[in-house]
N, C-alpha and C positions, 0 to 999 in steps of 0.2 A: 515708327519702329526703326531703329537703327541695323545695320550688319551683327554687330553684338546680340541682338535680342534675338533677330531669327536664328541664329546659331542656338542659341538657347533652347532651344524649341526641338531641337532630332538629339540623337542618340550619340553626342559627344562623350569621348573616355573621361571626359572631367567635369560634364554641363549636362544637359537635359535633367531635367527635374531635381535640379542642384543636386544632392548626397544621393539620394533616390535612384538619378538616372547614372550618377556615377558604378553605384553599387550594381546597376542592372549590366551593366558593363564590365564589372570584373566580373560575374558572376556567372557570363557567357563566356569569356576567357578560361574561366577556369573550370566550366563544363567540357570547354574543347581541351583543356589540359589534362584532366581525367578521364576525357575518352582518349588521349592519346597513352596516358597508362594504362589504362586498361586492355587497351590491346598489344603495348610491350609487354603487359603482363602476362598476356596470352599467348604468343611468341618465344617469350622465354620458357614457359610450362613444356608448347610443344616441341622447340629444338633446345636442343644444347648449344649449338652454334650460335643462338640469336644474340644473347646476351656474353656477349665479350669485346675487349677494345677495337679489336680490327673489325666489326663485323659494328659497333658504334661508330666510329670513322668513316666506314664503308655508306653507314644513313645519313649523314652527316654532309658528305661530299656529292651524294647522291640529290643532297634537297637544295646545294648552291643553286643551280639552273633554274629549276622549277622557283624558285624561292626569289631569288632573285626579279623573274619576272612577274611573278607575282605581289611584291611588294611593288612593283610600279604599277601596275592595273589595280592596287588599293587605292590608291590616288582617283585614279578614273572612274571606278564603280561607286566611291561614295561620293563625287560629283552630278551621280546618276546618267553615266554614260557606263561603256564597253570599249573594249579594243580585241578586237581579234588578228589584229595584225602582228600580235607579241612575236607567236614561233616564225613566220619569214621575214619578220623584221632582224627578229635578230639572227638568223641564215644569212639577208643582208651583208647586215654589222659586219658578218664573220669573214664574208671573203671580203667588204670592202678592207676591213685590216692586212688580208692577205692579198689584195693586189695593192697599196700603199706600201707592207716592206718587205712581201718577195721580190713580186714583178718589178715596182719601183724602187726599190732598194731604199726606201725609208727610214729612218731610225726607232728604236722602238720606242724610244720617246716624242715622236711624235706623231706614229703613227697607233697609237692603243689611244688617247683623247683623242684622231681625228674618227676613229670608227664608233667610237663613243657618245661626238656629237652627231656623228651622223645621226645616228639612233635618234637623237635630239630634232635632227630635221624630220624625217619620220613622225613624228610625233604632232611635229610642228604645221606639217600639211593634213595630218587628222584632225585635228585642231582646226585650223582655216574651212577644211570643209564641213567638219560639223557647225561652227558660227558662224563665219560668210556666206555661204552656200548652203544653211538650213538644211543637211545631207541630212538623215537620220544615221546616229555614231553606229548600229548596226551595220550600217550598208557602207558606211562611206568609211569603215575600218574592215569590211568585208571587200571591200575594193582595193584597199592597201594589202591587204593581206597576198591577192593574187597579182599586184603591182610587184611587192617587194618580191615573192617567191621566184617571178619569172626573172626578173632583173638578178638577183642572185645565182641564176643560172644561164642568165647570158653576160655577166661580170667572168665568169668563173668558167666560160665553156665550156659547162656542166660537168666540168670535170674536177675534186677536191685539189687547194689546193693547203699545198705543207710548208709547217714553219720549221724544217730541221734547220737553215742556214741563217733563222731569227735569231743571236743568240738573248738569252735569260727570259726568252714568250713560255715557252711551258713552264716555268719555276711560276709564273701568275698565279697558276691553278695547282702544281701540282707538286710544287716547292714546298719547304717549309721555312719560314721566320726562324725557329728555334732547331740549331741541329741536334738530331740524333733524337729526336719527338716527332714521331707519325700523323703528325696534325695539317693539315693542308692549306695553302692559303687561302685556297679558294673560299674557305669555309670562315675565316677572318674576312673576307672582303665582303660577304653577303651582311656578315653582322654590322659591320661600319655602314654598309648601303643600308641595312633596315633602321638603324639610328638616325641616321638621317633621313631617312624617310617619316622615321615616328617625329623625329621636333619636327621636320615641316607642316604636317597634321596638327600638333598637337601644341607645339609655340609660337607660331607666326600666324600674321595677319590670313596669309593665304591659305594656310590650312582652315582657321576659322569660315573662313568664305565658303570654302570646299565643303563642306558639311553643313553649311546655309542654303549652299546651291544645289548641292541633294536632297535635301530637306525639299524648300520648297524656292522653287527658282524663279517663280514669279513676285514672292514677297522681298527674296531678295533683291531682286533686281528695283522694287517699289523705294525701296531703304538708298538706295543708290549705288550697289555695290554693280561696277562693270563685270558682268557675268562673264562676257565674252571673252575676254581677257584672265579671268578665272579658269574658263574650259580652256582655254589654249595653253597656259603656262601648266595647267594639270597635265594635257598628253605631250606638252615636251619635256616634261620633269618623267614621266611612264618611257618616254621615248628615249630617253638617256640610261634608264634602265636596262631596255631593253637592248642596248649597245655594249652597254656593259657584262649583261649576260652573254651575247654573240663575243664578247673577248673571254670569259670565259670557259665557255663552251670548246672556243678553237682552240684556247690554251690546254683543256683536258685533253681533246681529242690530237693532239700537236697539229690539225687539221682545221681548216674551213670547208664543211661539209656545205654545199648548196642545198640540197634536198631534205636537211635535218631538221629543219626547222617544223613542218606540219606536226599537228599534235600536241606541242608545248603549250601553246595559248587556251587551249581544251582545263589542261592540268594545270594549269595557274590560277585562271577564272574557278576553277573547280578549289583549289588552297582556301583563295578567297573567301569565298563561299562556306566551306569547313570551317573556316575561321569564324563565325561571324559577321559578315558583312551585306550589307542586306543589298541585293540585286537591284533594289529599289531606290536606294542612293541615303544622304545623309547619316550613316548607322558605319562604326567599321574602324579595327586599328591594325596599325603593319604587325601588335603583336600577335591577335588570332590570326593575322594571315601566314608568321609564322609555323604560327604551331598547327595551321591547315596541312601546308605544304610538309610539314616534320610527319604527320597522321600521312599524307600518298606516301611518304618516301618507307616510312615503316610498314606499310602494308603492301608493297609491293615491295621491300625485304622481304620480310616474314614469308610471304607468300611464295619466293623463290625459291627460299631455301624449305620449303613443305615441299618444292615440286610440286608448286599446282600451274597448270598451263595457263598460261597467257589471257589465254582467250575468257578463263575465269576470275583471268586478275581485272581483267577490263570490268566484268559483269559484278563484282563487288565494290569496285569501285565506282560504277556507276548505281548501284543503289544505296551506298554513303552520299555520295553527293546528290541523290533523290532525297535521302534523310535529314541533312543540312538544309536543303530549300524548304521544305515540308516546315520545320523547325522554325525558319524565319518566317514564314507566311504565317504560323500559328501566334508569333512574339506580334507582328504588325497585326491580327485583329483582336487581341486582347489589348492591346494601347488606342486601336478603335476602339 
């Protein structure tokens, strides 16, 4: 059995049970697309507000973050690993960009890739310790999680720091390409990172592996494919991500918030998830992880502008993302 054949075998957007498995794949895509109309549909019935351009932009700008990081943990979860270290990773990210060109007076060109790659290093020690160190990715990206958040706030002595004296860092996110059009960059740059996210899945050798090694990582590894080398290049390609989300982030907020991060990695893993992609590994594309993340961002619009509190935005959205698991575990024992 070759690397090709076990890919063959899980829930690729283009393989698993040739036209069969292709078709079971747009066909959960576009369950998540119509549950995400259906509840702009619902939004728009009960405001008036919902449905208009600044209040589309407003959803739009709001699912860079979340989206962003979550198109890099599609990587990770369909190798059948986790990363919970997304939101103080990229907290990190944010102020290491902010003590390279406040404190150090850096350039912004060279300090937005070097907080970028950080992100990359990050990744790159989650990686080491799940393959070297046999860590289980649960713990040993629960370990980074409270590595990164505290280092974040002793980079930062815990206090935010500000890009007013960066100049053209906020135009990142909150600029426009096209003058005198209300469109953000930030919302261009998520879509360039999910495209490259989807050809690495879905036209290269290591996406194919990536979805063999969710599938099942013992036959792959029999076939001869270096697993290990597999899971490490997945969370530093996740970890790159999630540095580019911390430039993000600090570019909306003109700030590098230390403390901002908790929470993110909840609601990314949570996209994912909405999207399609199965907890279980081998199953998964950055386009349902999109349109996971576009379904939080519209229901926690919608739900603002209803005025409903908080505290029941969380409790809806945790039982969509009971619904989305519920849904996968029903698809994996009907293919048993």
């Amino acid at each position: 059995m070759t690397a090709t054949d076990t890919t063959d075998t899980v829930d690729h957007p283009a393989r698993r049970g040739g036209l069969a498995g292709a078709a079971r794949a747009r066909l959960q895509q576009l369950l998540a697309l119509a549950s995400l109309l259906v509840i702009g549909a619902f939004f728009s019935v009960a405001s008036p507000f919902f449905l208009t351009y600044g209040n589309f932009t407003a959803i739009l700008f709001s699912t860079v973050v979340i989206g962003t990081l979550a198109v890099g943990t599609t990587l990770v979860i369909v190798s059948g690993g986790i990363d919970l270290s997304l939101g103080t990773g990229m907290a990190l990210c944010a102020v290491v960009a902010g003590v390279l060109m406040v404190d150090l007076g850096l350039p912004l060109a060279v300090g937005v890739p070097a907080a970028i790659l950080f992100g990359g290093l990050i990744g790159l020690v989650n990686g080491l310790n799940v393959t070297l160190l046999g860590i289980p990715p649960f713990i040993a990206t629960l370990a980074m999680m409270l590595v990164a958040g505290g280092l974040a706030l002793v980079l930062s002595n815990s206090a935010p720091i500000y890009f007013t004296d960066v100049p053209g860092y906020l135009d990142i996110s909150t600029g426009n390409l096209v003058p005198g059009v209300d469109f953000p960059n930030a919302v261009l740059i998520l879509l360039v990172a999910a495209v490259v996210a989807g050809l690495v899945l879905s036209r290269t050798v290591l996406g194919r592996h990536t979805y063999s090694v969710g599938s099942n990582e013992a036959a792959t590894a029999l076939s001869g494919v270096d697993v290990r080398r597999v899971k490490i290049a997945v969370y530093v390609l996740a970890g790159l991500f999630t540095g580019l989300a911390g430039i993000l982030i600090s570019a909306r907020l003109g700030s590098a918030q230390p403390a901002t991060g908790m929470g993110y990695e909840l609601q990314a893993i949570a996209a994912v998830v909405i999207g399609g992609t199965s907890l279980s590994g081998g199953r998964g594309s950055v386009v349902g992880t999109l349109i996971g993340a576009l379904i939080i961002s519209v229901l926690n619009n919608g739900l603002q502008i209803m005025s409903i509190p908080q505290e029941w935005q969380n409790v809806i959205l945790g039982c969509v993302i009971l619904v989305a698991v519920y849904a996968d575990m029903l698809r994996r024992r009907r293919r048993g």
